[in-house]
N, C-alpha and C positions, 0 to 999 in steps of 0.2 A: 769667168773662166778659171779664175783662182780658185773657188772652193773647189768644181771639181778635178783640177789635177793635184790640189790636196787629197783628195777622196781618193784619189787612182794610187797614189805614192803611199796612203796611209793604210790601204789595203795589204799593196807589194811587200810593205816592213811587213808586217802581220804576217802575212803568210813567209816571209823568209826567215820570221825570228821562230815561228815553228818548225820551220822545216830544220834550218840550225838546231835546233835543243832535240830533234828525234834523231838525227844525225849524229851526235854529242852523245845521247843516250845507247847507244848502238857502238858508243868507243870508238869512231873515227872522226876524224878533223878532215871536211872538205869544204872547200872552195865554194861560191855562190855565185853564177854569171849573173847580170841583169838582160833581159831578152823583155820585147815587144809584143805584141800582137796591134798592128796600125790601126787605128778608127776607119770608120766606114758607114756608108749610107746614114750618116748622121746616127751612128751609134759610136763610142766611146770605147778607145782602146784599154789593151791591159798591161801593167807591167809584171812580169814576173821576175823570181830569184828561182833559179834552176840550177841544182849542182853540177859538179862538173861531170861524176860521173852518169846523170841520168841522159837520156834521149829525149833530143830536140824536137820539137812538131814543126813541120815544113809552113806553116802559118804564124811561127815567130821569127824574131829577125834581134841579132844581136846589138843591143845599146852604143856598147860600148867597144868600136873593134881596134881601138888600144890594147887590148888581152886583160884590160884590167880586172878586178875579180875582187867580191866581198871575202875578204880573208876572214878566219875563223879566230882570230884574236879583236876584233872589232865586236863591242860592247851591245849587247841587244839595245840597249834604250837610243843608240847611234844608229840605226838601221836606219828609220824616216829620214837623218837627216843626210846620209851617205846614196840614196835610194833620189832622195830630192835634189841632190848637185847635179846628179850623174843624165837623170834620165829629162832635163828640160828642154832637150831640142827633139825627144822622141814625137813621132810624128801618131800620139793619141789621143786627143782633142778632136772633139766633132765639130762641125764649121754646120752649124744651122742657119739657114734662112730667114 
């Protein structure tokens, strides 16, 4: 089960170290939640990085309801490992038979 909540976590940097540098490119500094989407039916949940000011989909569920938040001075190649503290009790791992 370790590779793939490797795979889920390595995907989430990826896509939030992009979404950060278009964000950046556009001349504003915001914020990054970490949000969910649960596993299911034996498929394999997701993690995302969603700014603060975009709109949430009613099929994610927040990580972290501390308020804490991927700040915009945290270094892109720190994304995987700030992504991999945060989100290991997230409930998205499929439980196969």
């Amino acid at each position: 089960m370790h590779k793939e909540y490797f795979l889920i976590v390595q995907t989430c940097a990826e896509q939030g170290k992009a979404l950060a540098r278009t964000i950046a490119n556009h001349g504003t500094l915001e914020s990054l939640y970490l949000y969910h989407r649960p596993s299911a039916d034996k498929k394999q949940g997701t993690l995302l990085l969603i700014r603060d000011s975009s709109p949430v989909l009613s099929s994610t569920r927040l990580v972290l309801t501390t308020g804490e938040r991927l700040r915009s001075n945290v270094p892109y190649e720190n994304y995987f490992q700030w992504v991999y503290d945060r989100a290991r009790h997230a409930p998205i791992l499929s439980i196969e038979d």
